[in-house]
Each structure stands twice: as structure tokens, then as C-alpha cells.
N, C-alpha and C positions, 0 to 999 in steps of 0.2 A: 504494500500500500504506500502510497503519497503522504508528504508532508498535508496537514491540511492547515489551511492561511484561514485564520478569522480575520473576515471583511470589515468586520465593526470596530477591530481594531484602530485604524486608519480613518475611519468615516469622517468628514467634516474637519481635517486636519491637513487634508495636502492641499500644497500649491497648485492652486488653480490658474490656467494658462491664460494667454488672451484671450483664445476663441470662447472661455469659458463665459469670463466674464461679459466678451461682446453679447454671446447668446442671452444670457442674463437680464444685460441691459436695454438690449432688441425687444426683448417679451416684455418688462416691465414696459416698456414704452407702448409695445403696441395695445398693453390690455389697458393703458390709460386712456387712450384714441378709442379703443374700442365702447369705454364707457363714455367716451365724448361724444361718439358716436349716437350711442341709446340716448344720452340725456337731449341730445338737440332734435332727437325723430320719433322722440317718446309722448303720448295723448296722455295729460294730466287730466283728471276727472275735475267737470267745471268746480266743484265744492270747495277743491285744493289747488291753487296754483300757487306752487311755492316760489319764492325768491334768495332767500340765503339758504346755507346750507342747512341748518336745523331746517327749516320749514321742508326742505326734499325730503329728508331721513322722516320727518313726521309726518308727509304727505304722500311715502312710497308703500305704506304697508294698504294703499288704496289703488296704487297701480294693476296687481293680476286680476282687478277685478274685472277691465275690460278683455282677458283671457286672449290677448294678441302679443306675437313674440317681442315683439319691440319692449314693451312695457313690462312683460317679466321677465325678460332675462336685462334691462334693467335695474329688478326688483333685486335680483338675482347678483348682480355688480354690484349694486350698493352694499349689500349687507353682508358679501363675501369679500371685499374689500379690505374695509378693518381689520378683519382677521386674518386676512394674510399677511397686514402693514406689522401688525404685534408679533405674527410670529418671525417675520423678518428682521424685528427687531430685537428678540427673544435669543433668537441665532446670532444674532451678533454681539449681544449684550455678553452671551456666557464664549464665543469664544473672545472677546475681550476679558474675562473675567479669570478663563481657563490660562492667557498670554501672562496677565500679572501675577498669578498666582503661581507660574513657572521659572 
């Protein structure tokens, strides 16, 4: 039998190359546009037309109701958003955290 290599060992620790980070920063870009996208060809229900940010977040959980893709996926951006911004910042909080403490 084979040496066997634990993959987890390694995870989230190597140097990441250019083309990493270009792909990276490609995607964040493009799912920004793509919410640009939804917000400017999206039907607000006449009751809610919001203008700041709070007012969209408070006035999106009314969007799937007109049950058209534009308006829930979205519904669907807005509120998968944050949680990807936390845990991107989560990842980098603890390998900064993991660098000092080395």
C-alpha cells in the first residue's frame, strides 16, 4: 500500500497563485453585476418601493411574491449575500489570527 497524504492537512494554507486569485476576483465581480443586474430589472410590489438600503432588505421578503425569476433570484442575492461577505471575512479573520499566532 501507499503512503496516504491527509488533504486537510494543507487546506486553506498554501500559496495561492495569480490565476487563483484573478478567478477569485473575476467571480466576486461578476456576482456583484449580476445583483446589479436583478436590482435595476426587478418589479417592486406598488406597496414597497424602496430607496436606501434598509428599505430593499425590508421591502425584499415581498418580492417572490410576484413568483417571476427576476424578482426571486433577487430575493435570492440579497439575503445570500451577507453570508457569504461574513464568511469571507471569517476566513480571513482566522487565517490572520492563525499568521500571529505563529
Amino acid at each position: 500500500m501507499g503512503t496516504i497524504i491527509r488533504g486537510n492537512k494543507y487546506h486553506g494554507v498554501a500559496d495561492h497563485g495569480l490565476s487563483r486569485y484573478f478567478a477569485l476576483y473575476t467571480t466576486q465581480l461578476g456576482w456583484l453585476l449580476l445583483g446589479v443586474y436583478f436590482l435595476r430589472n426587478a418589479y417592486w410590489p406598488s406597496s414597497c418601493t424602496p430607496h436606501t438600503i434598509v428599505d430593499i432588505f425590508a421591502c425584499s421578503t415581498r418580492l417572490p411574491e410576484s413568483r417571476h425569476f427576476v424578482e426571486t433570484a433577487l430575493f435570492t442575492w440579497l439575503w445570500s449575500t451577507p453570508i457569504l461577505l461574513l464568511l469571507d471575512v471569517s476566513r480571513r479573520y482566522r487565517a490572520w489570527v492563525d499568521k500571529r499566532n505563529s
